[in-house]
TORVO-251714 format. One record per residue (C-alpha): chain; x, y, z; residue number from 1; residue in one letter. Coordinates in nm, 2 decimals. Layout:
<sites>
['A',[X,Y,Z],NUM,'a']
...
</sites>
This chain:
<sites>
['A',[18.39,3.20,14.56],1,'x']
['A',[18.11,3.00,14.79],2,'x']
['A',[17.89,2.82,14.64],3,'x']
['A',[17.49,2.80,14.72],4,'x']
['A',[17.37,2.48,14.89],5,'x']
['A',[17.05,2.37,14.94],6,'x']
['A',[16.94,2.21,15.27],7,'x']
['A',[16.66,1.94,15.16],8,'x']
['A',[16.42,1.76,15.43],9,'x']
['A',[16.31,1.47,15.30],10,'x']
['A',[16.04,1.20,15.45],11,'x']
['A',[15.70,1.14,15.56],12,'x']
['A',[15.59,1.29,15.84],13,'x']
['A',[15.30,1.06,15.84],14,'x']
['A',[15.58,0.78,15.96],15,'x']
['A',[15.71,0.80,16.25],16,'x']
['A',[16.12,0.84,16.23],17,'x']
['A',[16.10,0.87,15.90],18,'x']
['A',[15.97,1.24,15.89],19,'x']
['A',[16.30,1.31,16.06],20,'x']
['A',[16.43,1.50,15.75],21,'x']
['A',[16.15,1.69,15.74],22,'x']
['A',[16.14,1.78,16.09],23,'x']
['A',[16.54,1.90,16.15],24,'x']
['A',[16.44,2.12,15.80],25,'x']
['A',[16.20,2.29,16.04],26,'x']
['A',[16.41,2.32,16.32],27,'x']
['A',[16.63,2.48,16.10],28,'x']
['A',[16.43,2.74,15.89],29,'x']
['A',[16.32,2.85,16.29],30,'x']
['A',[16.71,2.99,16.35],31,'x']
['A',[16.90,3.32,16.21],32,'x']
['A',[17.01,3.15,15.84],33,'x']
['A',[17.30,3.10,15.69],34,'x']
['A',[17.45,3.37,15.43],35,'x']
['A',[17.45,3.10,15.11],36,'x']
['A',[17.22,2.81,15.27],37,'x']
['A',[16.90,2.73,15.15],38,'x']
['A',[16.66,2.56,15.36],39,'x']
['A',[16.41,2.34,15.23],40,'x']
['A',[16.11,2.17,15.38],41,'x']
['A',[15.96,1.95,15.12],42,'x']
['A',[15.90,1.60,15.18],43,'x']
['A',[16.01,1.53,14.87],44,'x']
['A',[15.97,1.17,14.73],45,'x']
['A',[16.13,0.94,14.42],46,'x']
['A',[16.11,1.15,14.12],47,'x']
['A',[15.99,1.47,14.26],48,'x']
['A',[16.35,1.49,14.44],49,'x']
['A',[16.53,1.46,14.13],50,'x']
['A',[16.37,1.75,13.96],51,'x']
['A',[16.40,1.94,14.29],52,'x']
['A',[16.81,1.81,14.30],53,'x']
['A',[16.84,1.91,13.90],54,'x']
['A',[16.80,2.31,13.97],55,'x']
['A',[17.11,2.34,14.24],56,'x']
['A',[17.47,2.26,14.25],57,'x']
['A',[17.50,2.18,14.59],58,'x']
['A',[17.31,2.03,14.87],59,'x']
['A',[17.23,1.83,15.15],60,'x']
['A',[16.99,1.58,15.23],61,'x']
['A',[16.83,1.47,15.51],62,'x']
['A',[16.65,1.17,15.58],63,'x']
['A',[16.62,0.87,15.75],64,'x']
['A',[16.83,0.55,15.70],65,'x']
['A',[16.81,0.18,15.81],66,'x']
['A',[17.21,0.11,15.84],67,'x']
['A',[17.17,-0.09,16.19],68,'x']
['A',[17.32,0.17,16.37],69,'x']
['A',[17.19,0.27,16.73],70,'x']
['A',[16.87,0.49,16.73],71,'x']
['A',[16.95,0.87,16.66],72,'x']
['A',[17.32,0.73,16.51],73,'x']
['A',[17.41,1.00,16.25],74,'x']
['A',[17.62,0.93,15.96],75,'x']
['A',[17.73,1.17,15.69],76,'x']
['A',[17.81,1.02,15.36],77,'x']
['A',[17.88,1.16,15.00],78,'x']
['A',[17.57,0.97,14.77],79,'x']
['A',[17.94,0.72,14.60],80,'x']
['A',[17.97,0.61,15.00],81,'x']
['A',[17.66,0.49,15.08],82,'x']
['A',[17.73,0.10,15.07],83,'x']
['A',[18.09,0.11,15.25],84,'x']
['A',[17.90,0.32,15.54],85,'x']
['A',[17.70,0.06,15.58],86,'x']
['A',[17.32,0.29,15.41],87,'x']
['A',[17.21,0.03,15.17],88,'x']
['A',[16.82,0.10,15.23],89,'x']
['A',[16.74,0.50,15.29],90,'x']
['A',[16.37,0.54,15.37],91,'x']
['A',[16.20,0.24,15.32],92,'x']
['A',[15.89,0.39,15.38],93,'x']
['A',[15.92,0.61,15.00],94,'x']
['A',[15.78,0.45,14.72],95,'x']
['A',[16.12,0.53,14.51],96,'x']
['A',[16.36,0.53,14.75],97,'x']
['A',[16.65,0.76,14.77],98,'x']
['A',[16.91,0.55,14.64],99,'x']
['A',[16.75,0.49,14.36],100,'x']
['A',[16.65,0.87,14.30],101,'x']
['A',[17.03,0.97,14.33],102,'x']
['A',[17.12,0.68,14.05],103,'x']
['A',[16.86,0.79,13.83],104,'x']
['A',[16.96,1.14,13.92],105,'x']
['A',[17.33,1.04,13.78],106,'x']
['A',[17.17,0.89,13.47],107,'x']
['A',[17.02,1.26,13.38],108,'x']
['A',[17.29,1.47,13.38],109,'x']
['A',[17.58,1.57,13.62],110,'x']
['A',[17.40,1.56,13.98],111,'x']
['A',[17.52,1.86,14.24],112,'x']
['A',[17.74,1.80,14.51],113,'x']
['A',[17.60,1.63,14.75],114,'x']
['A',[17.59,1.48,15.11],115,'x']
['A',[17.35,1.29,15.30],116,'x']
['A',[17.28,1.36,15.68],117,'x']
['A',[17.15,0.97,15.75],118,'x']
['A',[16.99,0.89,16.09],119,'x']
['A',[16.91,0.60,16.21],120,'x']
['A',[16.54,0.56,16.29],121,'x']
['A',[16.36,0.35,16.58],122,'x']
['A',[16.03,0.39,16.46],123,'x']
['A',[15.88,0.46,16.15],124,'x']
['A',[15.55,0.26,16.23],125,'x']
['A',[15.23,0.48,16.07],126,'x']
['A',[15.24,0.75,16.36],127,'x']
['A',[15.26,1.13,16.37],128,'x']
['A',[15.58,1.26,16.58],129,'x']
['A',[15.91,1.12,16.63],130,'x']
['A',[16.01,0.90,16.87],131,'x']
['A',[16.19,1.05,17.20],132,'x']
['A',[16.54,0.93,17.06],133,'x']
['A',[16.52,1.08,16.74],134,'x']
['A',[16.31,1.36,16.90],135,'x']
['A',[16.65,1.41,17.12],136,'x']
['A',[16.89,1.41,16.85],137,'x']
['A',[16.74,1.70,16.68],138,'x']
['A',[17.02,1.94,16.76],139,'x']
['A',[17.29,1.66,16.67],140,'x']
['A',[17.12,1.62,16.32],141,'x']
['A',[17.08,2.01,16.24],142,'x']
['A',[17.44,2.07,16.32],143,'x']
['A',[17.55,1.77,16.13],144,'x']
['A',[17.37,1.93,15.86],145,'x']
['A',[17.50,2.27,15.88],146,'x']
['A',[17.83,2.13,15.91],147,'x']
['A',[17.76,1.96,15.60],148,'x']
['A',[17.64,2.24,15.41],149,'x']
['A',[17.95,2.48,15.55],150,'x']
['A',[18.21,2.21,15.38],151,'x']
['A',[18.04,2.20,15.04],152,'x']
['A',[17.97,2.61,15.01],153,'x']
['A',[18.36,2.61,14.97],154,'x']
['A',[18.43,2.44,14.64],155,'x']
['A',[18.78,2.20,14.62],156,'x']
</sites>
């Protein structure tokens, strides 16, 4: 039996690359869904994520991450992975960071199945928009997603 997953953009659109969760969430709500796939616009910061995270039992997340890859680099990573892929800092720009929302997330109860759709940002200076890089890989981060989401709707 599939499971239901939730696609979750997360970030500030107010900063540069780092609305990139945000905006791939909106790319994605604009095509013909999924039969089990959620999508999810929500900006969703520190704490706020893990209530949204509590209430499903699979999804995927993403957002932007610092792991000193090249500009638009995508990485997808289960939440126990992040250190060996090289995502020690996701989204500098929140005030709890994602990291530390998934650990506290842990902490609460038994957390969904997850995966994180990480991008590398260029810019996440205060600025509307994304920069032309991320702005290109768009397509590359929604399939990544869906991808994602396709592996975890059929449960091991």
């Amino acid at each position: 039996m599939k499971r239901q997953v939730t696609i979750l953009g997360i970030g500030s659109i107010l900063m540069g690359d780092d609305g990139v969760g945000v905006r791939a969430a909106e790319a994605l709500q604009t095509v013909e869904p999924q039969e089990g796939v959620d999508v999810v616009v929500s900006g969703l910061l520190g704490l706020d994520l893990i209530y949204a995270l509590e209430e499903v039992e699979a999804a995927v997340i993403i957002d932007a991450a610092d792991f000193g890859g090249e500009p638009g680099e995508i990485r997808v990573v289960s939440p126990d992975s992040l250190a060996e892929a090289g995502v020690e800092r996701l989204a500098a720009a929140h005030s709890i960071g994602l990291a530390e929302a998934l650990t506290m997330l842990r902490l609460t109860g038994v957390p969904p199945d997850l995966r994180l759709v990480c991008v590398q940002p260029s810019d996440v200076s205060p600025r509307e928009g994304l920069s032309p890089v991320l702005e290109a890989a768009l397509p590359a981060v929604c399939n990544a997603a869906m991808e994602a989401a396709r592996e975890l709707a059929e449960p091991s």
